[in-house]
C-alpha positions as CSV (number, residue, x, y, z in Angstrom):
1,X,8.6,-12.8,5.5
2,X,10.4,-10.0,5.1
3,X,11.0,-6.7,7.7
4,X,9.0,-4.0,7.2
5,X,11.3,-0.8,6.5
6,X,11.6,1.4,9.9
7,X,11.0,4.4,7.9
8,X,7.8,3.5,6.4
9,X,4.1,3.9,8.1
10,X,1.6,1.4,8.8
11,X,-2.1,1.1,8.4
12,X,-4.5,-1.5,9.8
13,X,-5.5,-2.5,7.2
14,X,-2.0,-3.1,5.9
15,X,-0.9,-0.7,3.4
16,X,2.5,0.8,3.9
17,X,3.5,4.2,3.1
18,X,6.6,6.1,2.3
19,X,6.7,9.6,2.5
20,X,8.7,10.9,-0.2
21,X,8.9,15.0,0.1
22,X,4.5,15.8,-0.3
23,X,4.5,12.6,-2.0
24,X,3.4,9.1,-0.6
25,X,3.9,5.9,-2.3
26,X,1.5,3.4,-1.4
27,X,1.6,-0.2,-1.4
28,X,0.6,-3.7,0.6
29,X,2.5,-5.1,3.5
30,X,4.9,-8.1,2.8
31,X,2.2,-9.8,5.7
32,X,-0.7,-9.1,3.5
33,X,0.8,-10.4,0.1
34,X,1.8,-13.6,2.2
35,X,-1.6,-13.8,3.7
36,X,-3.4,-13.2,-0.1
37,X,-1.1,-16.0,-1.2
38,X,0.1,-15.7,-5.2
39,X,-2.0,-12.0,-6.6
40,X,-3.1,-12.4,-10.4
41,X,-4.8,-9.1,-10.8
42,X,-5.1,-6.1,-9.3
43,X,-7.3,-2.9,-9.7
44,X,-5.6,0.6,-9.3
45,X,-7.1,3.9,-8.8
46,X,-7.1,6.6,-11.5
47,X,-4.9,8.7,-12.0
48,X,-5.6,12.4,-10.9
49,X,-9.1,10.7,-8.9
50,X,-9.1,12.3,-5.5
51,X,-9.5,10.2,-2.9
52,X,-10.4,10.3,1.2
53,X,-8.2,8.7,3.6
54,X,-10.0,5.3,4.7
55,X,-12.3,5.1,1.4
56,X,-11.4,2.1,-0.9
57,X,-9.2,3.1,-3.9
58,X,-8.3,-0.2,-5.6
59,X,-8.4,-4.1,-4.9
60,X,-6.0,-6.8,-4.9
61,X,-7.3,-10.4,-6.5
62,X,-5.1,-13.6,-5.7
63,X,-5.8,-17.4,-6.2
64,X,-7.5,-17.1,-2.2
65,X,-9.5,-13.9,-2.1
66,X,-9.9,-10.5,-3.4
67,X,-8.9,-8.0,-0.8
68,X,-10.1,-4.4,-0.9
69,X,-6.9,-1.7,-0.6
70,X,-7.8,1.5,1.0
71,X,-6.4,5.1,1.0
72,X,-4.1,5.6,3.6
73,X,-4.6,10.1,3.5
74,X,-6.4,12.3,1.5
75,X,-5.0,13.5,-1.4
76,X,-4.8,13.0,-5.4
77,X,-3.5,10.4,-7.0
78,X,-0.6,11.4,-8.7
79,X,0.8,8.2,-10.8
80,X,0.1,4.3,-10.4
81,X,2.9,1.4,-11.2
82,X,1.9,0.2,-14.3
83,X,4.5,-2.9,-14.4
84,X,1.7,-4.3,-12.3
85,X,-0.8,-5.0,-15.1
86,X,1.3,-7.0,-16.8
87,X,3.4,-8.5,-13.2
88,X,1.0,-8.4,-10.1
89,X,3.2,-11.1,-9.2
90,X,6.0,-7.8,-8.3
91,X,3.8,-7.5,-4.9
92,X,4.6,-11.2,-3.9
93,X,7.9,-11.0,-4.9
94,X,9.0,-7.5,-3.7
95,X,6.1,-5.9,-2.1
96,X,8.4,-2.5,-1.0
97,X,10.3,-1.9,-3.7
98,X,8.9,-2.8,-7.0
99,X,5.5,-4.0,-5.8
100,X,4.5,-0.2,-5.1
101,X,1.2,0.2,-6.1
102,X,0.2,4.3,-6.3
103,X,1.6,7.5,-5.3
104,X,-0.5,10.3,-3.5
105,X,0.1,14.2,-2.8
106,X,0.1,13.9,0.6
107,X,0.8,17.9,1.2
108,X,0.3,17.3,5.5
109,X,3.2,15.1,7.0
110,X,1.4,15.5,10.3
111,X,-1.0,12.4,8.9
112,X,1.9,10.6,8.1
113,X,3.2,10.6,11.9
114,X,0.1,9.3,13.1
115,X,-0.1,6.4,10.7
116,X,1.6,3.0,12.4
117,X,5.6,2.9,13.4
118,X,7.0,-0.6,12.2
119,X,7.1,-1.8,15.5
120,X,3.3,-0.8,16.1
121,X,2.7,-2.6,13.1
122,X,4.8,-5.3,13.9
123,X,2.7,-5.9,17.3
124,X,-0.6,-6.2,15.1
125,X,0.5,-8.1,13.3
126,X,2.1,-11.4,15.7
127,X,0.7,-14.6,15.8
């Protein structure tokens, strides 16, 4: 597996997040593609839907399970990565970079700081 960027946040329930400026870019954790095993679909939110931080926004399918993927703050959904419709695959292959699944105003950084460091989410992480 791969390292998960320092300068991204963590959730729990294993999205990452970059803050970009009052922007956040949203994706799944290079533990939880390798967990989901080889993704064939997957289910993004709308754009311009507001959504809450915690409520579930999209899902994930692979040849194991179907996996749930859940707002990491509050805000509006301000464009989704297409390429996925057509390559879900992207997220096994490159979940941080071209795997990306949505971007989200995310107008207060404070939210962002209390999201997961790398290390934090590192520790949850350990087998």
């Amino acid at each position: 597996m791969s390292e998960n960027p320092k300068s991204f946040r963590y959730t729990a329930e294993h999205e990452w997040i970059e803050l970009r400026g009052d922007i956040a870019r949203v994706g799944i954790t290079d533990f939880a593609q390798a967990a989901l095993g080889d993704i064939v679909y997957v289910q993004l939110p709308t754009i311009g839907q507001s959504i809450k931080a915690g409520a579930v926004c999209g899902e994930v399918e692979s040849t194991k399970s179907v996996s749930e993927i859940y707002a990491p703050v509050d805000g509006k959904i301000l464009q989704v990565n297409e390429l996925l419709n057509s390559q879900p695959e992207l997220i096994n292959s490159d979940p941080y970079n071209q795997g990306w699944l949505f971007e989200i105003s995310a107008p207060n950084a404070e939210i962002f700081e209390k999201l997961l460091s790398s290390d934090s989410y590192g520790e949850i992480t350990k087998h």
